[in-house]
N, C-alpha and C positions, 0 to 999 in steps of 0.2 A: 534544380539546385536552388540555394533557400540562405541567406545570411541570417544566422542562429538569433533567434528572437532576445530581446533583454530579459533578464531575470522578470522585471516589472512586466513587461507585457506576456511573457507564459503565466505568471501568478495571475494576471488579469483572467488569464485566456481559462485556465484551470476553473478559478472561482465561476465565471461565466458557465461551463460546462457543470456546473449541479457538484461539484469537488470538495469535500469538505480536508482543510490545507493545513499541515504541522512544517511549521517552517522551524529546520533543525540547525539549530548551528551559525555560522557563517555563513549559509548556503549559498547567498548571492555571487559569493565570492572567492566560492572553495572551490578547485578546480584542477586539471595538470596541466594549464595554458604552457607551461614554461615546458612543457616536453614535447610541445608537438602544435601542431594547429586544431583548430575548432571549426569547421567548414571550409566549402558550404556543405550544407546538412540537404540530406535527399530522403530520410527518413526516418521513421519509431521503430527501438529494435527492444524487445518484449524476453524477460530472462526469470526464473523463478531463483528462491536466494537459496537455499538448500539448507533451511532455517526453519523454525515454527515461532519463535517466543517473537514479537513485535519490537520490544527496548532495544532488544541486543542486535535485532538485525538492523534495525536503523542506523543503530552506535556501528557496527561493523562496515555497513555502506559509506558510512561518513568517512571513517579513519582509516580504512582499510587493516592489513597487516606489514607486516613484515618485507612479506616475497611481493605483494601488491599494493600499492598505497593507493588509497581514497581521493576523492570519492570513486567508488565502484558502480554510480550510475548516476542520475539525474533526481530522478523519485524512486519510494521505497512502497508497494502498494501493502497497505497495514491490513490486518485481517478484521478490524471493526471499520474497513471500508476510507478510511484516513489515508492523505497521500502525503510522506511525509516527504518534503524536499531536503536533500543533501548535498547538494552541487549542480554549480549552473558553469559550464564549458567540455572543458575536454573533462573526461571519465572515463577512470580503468574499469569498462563494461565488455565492449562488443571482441576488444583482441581483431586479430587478424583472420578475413573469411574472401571470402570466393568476388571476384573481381564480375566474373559474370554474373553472378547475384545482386553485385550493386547496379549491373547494367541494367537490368530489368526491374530495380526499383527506380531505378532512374527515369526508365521509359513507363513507370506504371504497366506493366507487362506480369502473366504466370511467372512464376520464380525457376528455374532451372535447377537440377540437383546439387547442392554444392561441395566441390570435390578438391578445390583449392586454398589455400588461406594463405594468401597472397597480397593482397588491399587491407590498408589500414581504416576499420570502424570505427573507432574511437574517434577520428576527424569528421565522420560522416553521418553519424546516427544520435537520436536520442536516449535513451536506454533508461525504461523501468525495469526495475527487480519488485516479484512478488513474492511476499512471506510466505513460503510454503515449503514442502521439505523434497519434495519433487522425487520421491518414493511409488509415485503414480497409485499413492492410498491416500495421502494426508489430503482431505478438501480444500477448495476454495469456495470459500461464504462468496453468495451472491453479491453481498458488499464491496468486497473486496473485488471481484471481478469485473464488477460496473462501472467501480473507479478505473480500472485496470484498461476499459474501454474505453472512458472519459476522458484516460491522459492521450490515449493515441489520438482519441478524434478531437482536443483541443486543438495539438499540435497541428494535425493533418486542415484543420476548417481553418487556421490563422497562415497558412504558407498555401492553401488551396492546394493541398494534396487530397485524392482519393487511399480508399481502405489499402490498395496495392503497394503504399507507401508503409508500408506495417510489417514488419517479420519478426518473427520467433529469433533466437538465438543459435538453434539447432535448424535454421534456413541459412545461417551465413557462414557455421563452421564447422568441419565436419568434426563427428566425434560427437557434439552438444547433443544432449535430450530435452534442453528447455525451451520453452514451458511443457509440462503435461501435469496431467491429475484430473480428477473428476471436479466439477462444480457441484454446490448441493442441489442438488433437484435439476438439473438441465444437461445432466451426461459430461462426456470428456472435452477436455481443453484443448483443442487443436486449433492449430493456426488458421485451420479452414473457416471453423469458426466463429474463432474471436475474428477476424476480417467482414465476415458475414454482420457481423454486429457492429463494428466500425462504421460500416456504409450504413447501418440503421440509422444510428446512430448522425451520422453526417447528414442523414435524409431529412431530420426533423432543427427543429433551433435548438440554438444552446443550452443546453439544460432542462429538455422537454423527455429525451430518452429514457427507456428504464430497459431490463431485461423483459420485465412482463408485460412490457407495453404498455396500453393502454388498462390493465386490469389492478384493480386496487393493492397495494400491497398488503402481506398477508397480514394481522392486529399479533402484536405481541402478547401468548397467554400470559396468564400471572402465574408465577411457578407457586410450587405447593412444598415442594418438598427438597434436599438436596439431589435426586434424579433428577430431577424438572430445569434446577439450574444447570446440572452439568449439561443436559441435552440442551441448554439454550446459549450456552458458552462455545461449544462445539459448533454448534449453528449458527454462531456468530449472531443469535439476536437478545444476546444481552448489550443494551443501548449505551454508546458512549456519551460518560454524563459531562454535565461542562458546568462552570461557577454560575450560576443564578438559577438552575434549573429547580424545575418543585414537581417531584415525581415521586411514585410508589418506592422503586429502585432506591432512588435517593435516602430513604429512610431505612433500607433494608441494609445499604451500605453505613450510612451513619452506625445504626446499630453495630455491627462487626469491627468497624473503628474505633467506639467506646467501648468494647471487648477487646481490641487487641493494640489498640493504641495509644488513645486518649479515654480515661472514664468519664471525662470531664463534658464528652462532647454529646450538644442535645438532640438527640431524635427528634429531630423538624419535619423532614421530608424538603427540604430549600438548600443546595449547594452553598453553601455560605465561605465565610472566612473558613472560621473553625474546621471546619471538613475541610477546606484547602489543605489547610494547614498539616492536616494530620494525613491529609492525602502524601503530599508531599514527602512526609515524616515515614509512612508507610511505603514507598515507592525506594525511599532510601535505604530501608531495614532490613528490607526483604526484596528487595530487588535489584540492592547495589546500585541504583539508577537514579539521579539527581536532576527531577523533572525541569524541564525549560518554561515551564507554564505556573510557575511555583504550588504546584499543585492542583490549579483549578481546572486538569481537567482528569479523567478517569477512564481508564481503556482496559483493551483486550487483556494485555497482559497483565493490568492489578485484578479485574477479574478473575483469571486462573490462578492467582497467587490466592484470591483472598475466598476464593471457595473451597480449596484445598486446607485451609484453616479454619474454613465455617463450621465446627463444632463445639458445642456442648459439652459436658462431663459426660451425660451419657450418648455422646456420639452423634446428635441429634442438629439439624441443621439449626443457627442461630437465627 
């Protein structure tokens, strides 16, 4: 048992672990303390959001709905590898699961099958949501997955938990199938494991881990054509850009900007104002979405929005 770390020291703990962090909202401070208590906390409880688009499921985790109010987890694991935070306390996440399931997180112990929902989670767990549509077809980018590891084993290396301190959502309640899906190139998501990689993970220092270990990761081709991009958007290795950056992409996106947003704006290849700006402008137009970064930075989701408009008169990628 673990009295729940400060907002400030998991942000610590996060960035330490290799985490690159979208701090959303209030997060510090958004929470459902007033309906219940917040520990002590015995573990990380791992859920996928049953979403694809990144904006909306962040914005969704944050506010929740209607029948559920927000935040609906702690972190939102974004499919360009980003972990956005939404709430730091209690979280309408884990709901009610198996008392003997927590027993054995407790003890660091195998999990037993869980046949009760009985014990209140949400007093007891951590809980990331991963963007994914949990359709057991939509992928997860290795980005996103190794954040997804990153957040468990910050938490588990700062309260000296092991990987057994780790469960799926569909380990605490019966009925749940989350997590599952495939990863790109490393086979299916099962709790066996992502646990497996937790303890890698905790084997090595802070932000020394990767999936492929010690092997270089792989060089991002330069797309050719609109195929090329969609296969690398898919693949989640189209790179999220951020204000000062001076890259190929950079100028590729500029271009499409001055095409569909601003004609004003100069094909530099350098993240500048201007492209904020119009980042921004674009984020709002077509995506209903009123960035927190006032633009400066570029993800998954303006991505699939602004390749699905990368055309020419004659059809032709821009």
């Amino acid at each position: 048992m673990a009295t729940p770390l400060s907002a400030a020291a998991a942000l610590a703990a996060f960035k330490a672990e290799g985490i690159k962090v979208q701090e959303y909202g209030n997060w510090r401070t958004h929470n459902r303390n007033h309906k219940g208590k917040w520990g002590p906390l015995n573990g990380v409880m791992i859920h996928h959001t049953v979403s694809s688009a990144d904006a909306s499921s962040v914005r969704l985790c944050y506010n929740g709905h209607s029948s559920l109010p927000g935040p609906l987890c702690h972190g939102v694991g974004r499919n360009d590898g980003v972990l956005a935070l939404v709430g730091w306390g209690r979280a309408n996440h884990a709901g009610s699961g198996d008392d003997d399931v927590l027993a054995a997180v407790i003890a660091e112990r195998d999990l037993p099958a869980d046949n009760e929902a009985n014990t209140d989670g949400n007093a007891r767990f951590y809980g990331l949501e991963i963007v994914n549509n949990g359709d057991n077809k939509d992928t997860y980018p290795v980005a996103q997955y190794e954040t997804a590891v990153r957040f468990a084993a910050a938490l588990c290396r700062k309260h000296g938990w092991n990987e057994k301190s780790v469960i799926g959502h569909k380990e605490w309640q019966p009925g749940k199938i989350d997590p599952r899906g495939p990863i790109v190139g490393h086979g299916s998501f099962t709790m066996a494991k992502f646990r497996a990689d937790v303890k890698a993970c905790l084997a090595q220092p802070a932000g020394k881990w990767s999936l492929s270990g010690s092997k270089p990761a792989p060089s991002k081709p330069k797309p050719r054509g609109r195929e090329d991009f969609e296969w690398l958007a898919i693949h989640a290795y189209m790179p999220e850009l951020r204000y000062g950056d001076e890259d190929w992409y950079v100028g590729w996106l500029q271009r499409n900007l001055n095409r569909l947003v601003d004609p004003n704006i100069k094909v530099t290849g350098t993240y500048d104002d201007a492209t904020a700006k119009a980042v921004h402008q674009f984020y709002a137009e077509e995506l209903d979405y009123k960035t927190t970064t006032g633009g400066k930075v570029f993800g998954a989701d303006g991505w699939r929005r602004v390749l699905s408009m990368a055309k020419d008169s004659k059809g032709t990628l821009a």
